[in-house]
Every structure is written in structure tokens, then in C-alpha cells.
C-alpha positions, 0 to 999 in steps of 0.5 A: 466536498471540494473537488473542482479544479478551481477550487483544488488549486486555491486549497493547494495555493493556500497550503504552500502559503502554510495556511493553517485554514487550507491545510486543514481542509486539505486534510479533511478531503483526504484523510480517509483516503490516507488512513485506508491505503494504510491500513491496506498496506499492512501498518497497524497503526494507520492513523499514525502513518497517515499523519505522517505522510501529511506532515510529508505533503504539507513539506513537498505540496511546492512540487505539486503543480496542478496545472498540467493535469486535467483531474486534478483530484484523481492526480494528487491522490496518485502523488500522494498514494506514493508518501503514503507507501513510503510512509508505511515502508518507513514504518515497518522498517522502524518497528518490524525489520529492526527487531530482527524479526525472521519472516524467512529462512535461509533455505527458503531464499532460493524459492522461485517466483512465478507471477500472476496477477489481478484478482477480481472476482473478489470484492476490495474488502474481500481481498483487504481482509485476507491480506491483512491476515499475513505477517507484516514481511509478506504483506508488504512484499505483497502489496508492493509486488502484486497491487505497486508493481515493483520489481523485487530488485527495488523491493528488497532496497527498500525493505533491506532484504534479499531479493531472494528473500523478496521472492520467498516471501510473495511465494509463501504470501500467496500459498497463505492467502489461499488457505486463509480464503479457502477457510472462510465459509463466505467464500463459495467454490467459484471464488477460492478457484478464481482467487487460487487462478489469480495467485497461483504458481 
């Protein structure tokens, strides 16, 4: 795996000069990568995403400059997470929100958030696994509030909601994610009281 400093900045020099050899090296370090950040935020069509997020990198890897990072793997992966979420927003703004699919009601817009975060004592997959069970709207309402950090103001500009509707959503997402998890018979008492913690009101 090509993965020093060295050998990172003549892969990426190789990519801004469109060379086909480069890119497809490139590709190949972080395709796994891409195709995983994807699918954990709530697209059903990973690789199709993924793909077009290279095809975004590709077009912006100029703005890239290796130079002023210490790790420069670690920080091309944090670049690129970005493309990859705005991928996956595009993505759900085309085939989610323009069927005028309704994940919320009126009266649920007014509903409180109350924030709480982390949740490790559960496994990656683990928490994968059950966030994936949640309607498109409350994952990625989820995953932008709860793993990005971001605020429901910039939430609801980017998935052309309310605010109100971005609080509703992370509120019911969390109440659906304690069900989903206390259903499982992997999970002992430890683990759904721990998760009910993390995620509470």
C-alpha cells in the first residue's frame, strides 16, 4: 500500500497531470474507504456515490497541497470524507427529498432536541448496523448531527428542511434507535443501557 509522504505526493502530482496510471492508484488506496463512509451515511447505492465523489476529487485534487501536513494520508482521507458526505447529501436530495417523500409531520416539527453524544461502548459495526435500519431522513439527520457535528441550522440548508423538522427527525432517530438495538438478542443489558445513555433526551 502506498502510504508515505513521499510516495503520496508523486501519486497526487501524477492525478493533477490527469494521469490515468496515477488516478487509478489513487482510486485504489481509497475506494474502500469511500465506498464504507457511503454506505454508513444512509445512500443504498454506496459504490454509485463513491464514484462520484472520485470523479469530484479528481476535478478539485489542485486544491489539495500535501505539503503543509505532517500525515498526509490521514489528511487527504479528512478532505475527502467531506466530497464523500456532500456526495451522499446530493444523493438523497435527488432520489429521497424530490419524491416528496414526508419523514415528519407537521406537529412533530416543534419537538425538542436535547443532545447527547458518543456512544462507545458499542462496536463500529454495531452502531453501523442499527443506524442503518432508520428511514433515509433520520439518518442522515443523524449522521450529520451526531458523527459531523453540525449544527441543525446548516443541516436543514443542506437538506432543504426546517430546522424544526431537523430537530424532530434526530429526536425520533434516536428514540427508533434504542428500540432497533434493544430488539437485537446480540446485545446484553450493559450495552442497550449504555447506548440508551448516549442517545437519551
Amino acid at each position: 500500500m502506498i502510504s508515505s509522504n513521499a510516495h503520496l505526493s508523486m501519486l497526487l502530482e501524477g492525478c493533477r497531470n490527469n494521469d490515468r496510471a496515477r488516478q487509478k492508484q489513487l482510486y485504489d488506496l481509497l475506494s474502500s474507504f469511500a465506498f464504507k463512509t457511503c454506505y454508513v451515511y444512509g445512500t443504498d447505492s454506496a459504490e454509485e456515490v463513491a464514484h462520484e465523489a472520485f470523479i469530484k476529487l479528481f476535478k478539485y485534487i489542485h486544491q489539495f497541497d500535501e505539503m503543509r501536513y505532517d500525515d498526509v494520508l490521514a489528511t487527504l482521507k479528512g478532505w475527502f470524507k467531506k466530497i464523500l458526505i456532500n456526495a451522499c447529501i446530493d444523493h438523497y436530495r435527488k432520489n429521497i427529498a424530490h419524491k416528496k417523500i414526508k419523514l415528519i409531520n407537521k406537529e412533530s416539527e416543534d419537538i425538542a432536541d436535547h443532545c447527547s453524544n458518543g456512544f462507545d461502548s458499542l462496536s463500529y459495526k454495531e452502531i453501523v448496523s442499527a443506524i442503518r435500519e432508520l428511514s433515509p431522513g433520520y439518518r442522515a439527520v443523524f449522521n450529520l448531527f451526531v458523527m459531523e457535528g453540525w449544527s441543525h441550522e446548516a443541516i436543514a440548508t443542506q437538506l432543504g428542511i426546517s430546522i424544526g423538522a431537523s430537530k424532530s427527525n434526530l429526536s425520533k432517530a434516536r428514540e427508533k434507535l434504542k428500540n432497533i438495538l434493544a430488539k437485537k438478542s446480540s446485545y446484553n443489558t450493559q450495552d442497550n443501557n449504555n447506548f440508551h445513555t448516549a442517545i437519551s433526551y
